[in-house]
N, C-alpha and C positions, 0 to 999 in steps of 0.2 A: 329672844333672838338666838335658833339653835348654834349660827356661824360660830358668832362670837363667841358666845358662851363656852364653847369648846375649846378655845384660845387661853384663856383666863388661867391655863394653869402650867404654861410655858414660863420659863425663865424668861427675864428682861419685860414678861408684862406685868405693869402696872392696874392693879384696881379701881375701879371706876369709883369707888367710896374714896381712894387715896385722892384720886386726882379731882374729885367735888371739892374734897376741903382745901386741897392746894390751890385750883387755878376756878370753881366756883365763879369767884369776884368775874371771871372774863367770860359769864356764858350770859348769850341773849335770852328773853324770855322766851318759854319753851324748847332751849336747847337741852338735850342732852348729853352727857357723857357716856357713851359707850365702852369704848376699851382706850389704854394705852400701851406705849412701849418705852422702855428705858435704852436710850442709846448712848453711852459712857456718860456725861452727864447732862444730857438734853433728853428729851421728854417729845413724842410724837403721841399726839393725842388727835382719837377719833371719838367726835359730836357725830348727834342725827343732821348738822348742816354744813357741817366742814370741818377739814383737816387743821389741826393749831401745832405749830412749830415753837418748843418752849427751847430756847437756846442758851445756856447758861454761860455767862463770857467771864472773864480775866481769870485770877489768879484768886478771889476771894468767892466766886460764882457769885457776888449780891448785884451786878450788871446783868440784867437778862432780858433779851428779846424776845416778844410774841409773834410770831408771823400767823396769820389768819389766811390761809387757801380756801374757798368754798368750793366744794365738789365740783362744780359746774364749770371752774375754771383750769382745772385738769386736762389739760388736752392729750397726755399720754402719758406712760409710763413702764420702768421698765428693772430689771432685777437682773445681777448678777452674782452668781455662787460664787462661795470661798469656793479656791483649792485645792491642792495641797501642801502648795507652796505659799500659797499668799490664806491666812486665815479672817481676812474679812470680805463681809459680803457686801454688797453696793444698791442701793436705789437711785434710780434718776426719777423727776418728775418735771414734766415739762406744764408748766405755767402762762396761760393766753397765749398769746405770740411771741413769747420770749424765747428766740432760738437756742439758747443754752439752757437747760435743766438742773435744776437744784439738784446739788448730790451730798448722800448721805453714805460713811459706812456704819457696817453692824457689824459688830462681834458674835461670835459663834454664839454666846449667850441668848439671840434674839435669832429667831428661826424667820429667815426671812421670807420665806414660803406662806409663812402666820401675818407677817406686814404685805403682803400683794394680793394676798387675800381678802384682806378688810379692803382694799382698795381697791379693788375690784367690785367688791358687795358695792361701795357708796357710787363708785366713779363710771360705770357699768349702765345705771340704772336708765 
């Protein structure tokens, strides 16, 4: 997969070998792990069937959410750049009919141009 593959070597992604043995347990059969992204401590991970939200919560991270988006349920999406005063950058995704969009920031560490791109290769198709 040339996309991806030319991603793999950006700060904030994650390996697709890292993230088999870490979250593995939560793929359907014949899912894949394609790439990931490290966003402070949560984890955006792109499968060949959908988007997986690993949310790491409290004060010890051993509380953690899975959110499971399947491509198909993307209904738009949208990116906004740090800066120069404000250094983080933002994703919205808008989910079925849900008039309000998950929102995500990234630190400079995660090129966000590199997360609108995968999500455009799956969301796109």
């Amino acid at each position: 997969m040339g996309l991806l593959s030319n991603l793999k070597g950006n700060a904030g992604v994650v390996s697709p070998e890292k993230l088999e043995t870490d979250y593995g347990q939560l793929l359907a059969e014949e899912e894949v792990i394609e790439i990931g992204f490290h966003v402070f401590r949560d984890i955006f991970v792109f499968t060949n069937y959908r988007l997986m939200l690993v949310d790491v919560q409290g004060l010890t991270g051993k509380k953690v959410e899975y959110l499971s988006i399947p491509y198909s349920k993307i209904t738009k999406f949208s990116i906004e750049t740090a800066g120069h005063f404000d250094s983080d950058a933002e994703l919205k995704i808008w989910i079925g009919s849900d008039p309000e969009p998950l929102e995500k920031e990234f630190k400079k560490k995660v090129n966000i141009y590199d997360v609108q791109k995968v999500l455009a290769t799956y969301v796109l198709k």
